[in-house]
MIDREN-396751 format. One line per 3 residues: number of its first residue (from 0); their letters; for each residue z, y, x of C-alpha. Coordinates in Angstrom, 2 decimals. Example, Ala and Ser with C-alpha at 12.3 -4.5 7.8 and 13.67 -1.06 7.14 Angstrom:
BEGIN
0> AS> 7.80 -4.50 12.30; 7.14 -1.06 13.67
***
This chain:
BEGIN
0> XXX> 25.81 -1.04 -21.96; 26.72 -0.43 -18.66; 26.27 -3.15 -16.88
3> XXX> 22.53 -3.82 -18.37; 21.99 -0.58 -16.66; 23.31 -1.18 -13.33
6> XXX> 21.00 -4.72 -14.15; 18.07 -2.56 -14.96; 18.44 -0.21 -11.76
9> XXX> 19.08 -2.95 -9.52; 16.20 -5.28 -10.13; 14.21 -2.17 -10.20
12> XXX> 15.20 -0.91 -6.54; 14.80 -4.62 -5.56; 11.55 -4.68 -6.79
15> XXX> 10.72 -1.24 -4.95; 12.27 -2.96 -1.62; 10.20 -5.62 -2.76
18> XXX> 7.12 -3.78 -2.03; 8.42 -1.64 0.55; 9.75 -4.21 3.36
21> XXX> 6.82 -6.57 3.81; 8.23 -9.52 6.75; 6.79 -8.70 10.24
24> XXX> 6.16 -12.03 12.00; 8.66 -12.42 14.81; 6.79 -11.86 18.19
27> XXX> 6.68 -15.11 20.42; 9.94 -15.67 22.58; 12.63 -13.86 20.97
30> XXX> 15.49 -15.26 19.62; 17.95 -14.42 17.01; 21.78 -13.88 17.28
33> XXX> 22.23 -16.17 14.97; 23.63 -19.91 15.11; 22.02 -20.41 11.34
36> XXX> 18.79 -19.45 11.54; 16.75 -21.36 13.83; 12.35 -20.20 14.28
39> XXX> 11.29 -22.87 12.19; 13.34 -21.55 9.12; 11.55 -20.56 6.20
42> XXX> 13.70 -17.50 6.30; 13.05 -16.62 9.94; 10.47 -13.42 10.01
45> XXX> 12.40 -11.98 7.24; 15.76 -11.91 8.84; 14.42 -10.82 11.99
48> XXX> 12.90 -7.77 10.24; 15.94 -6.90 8.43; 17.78 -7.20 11.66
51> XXX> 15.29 -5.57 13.76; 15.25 -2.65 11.57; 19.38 -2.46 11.02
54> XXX> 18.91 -3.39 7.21; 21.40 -6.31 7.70; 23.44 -7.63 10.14
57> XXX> 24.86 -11.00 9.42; 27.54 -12.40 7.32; 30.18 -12.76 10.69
60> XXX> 31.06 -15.66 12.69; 27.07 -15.21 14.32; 25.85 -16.36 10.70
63> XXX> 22.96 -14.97 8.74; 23.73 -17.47 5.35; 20.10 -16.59 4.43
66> XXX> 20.85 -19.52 1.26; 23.51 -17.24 0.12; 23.42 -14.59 -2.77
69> XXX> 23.33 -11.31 -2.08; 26.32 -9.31 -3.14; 26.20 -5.85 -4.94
72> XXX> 28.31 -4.71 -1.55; 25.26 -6.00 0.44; 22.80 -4.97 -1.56
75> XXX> 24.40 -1.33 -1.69; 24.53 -1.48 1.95; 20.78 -2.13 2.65
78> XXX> 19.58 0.74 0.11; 22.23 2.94 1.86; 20.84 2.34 5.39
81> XXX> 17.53 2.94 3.94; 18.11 6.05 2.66; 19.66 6.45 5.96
84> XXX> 16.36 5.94 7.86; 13.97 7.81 5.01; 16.20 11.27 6.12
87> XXX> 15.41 10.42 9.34; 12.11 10.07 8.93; 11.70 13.00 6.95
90> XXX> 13.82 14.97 9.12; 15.75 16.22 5.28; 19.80 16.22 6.10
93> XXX> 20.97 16.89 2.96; 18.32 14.73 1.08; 20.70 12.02 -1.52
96> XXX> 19.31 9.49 -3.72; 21.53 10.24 -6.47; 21.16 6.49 -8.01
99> XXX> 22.83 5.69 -4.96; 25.95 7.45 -5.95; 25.48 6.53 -9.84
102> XXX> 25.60 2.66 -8.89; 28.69 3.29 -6.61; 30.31 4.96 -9.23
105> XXX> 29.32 1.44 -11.37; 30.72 -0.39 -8.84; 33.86 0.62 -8.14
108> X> 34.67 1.65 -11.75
***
């Protein structure tokens, strides 16, 4: 029961992301720190906008692994630094997303 939850909630705040984070093309010149993601990949404006905007950093080593499943650690980590920058934005320090906390909970339990 659980776990069909945690399903349910995370393909609903991916589908949220979804239409939240739309891919900014990657203006002309700029390169990425990456050795695995060169400007003609398919993946290219998308990792530079989650980069740019400090959604994701890499998997290490100067890889992206864009081919590579997201984990629940990652995908914790991106809605964390979101919430992050909607506080900012809305200038609310003790605002929580409480399914945040609920999924952690799912998580590590």
């Amino acid at each position: 029961m659980k776990v069909k939850r945690l399903i349910s909630v995370l393909l609903a705040l991916a589908m949220l992301a979804g239409m939240m984070a739309v891919a900014i093309p990657a203006a002309a010149g700029e390169e990425l720190p990456f050795t695995d993601v060169s400007k003609a990949d398919w993946a290219y404006d998308s990792v530079k906008y989650v980069t740019d905007n400090g959604l994701m950093n890499g998997t290490g080593g100067g890889a992206f692994t864009p081919k590579a499943n997201l984990t629940r650690a990652m995908v914790i980590t991106v809605l964390y630094r979101m919430e992050q920058d909607l506080k900012k934005a809305c200038h609310i320090p003790s605002m929580r997303i409480p399914i945040l906390r609920s999924l952690q909970r799912e998580i590590t339990a």
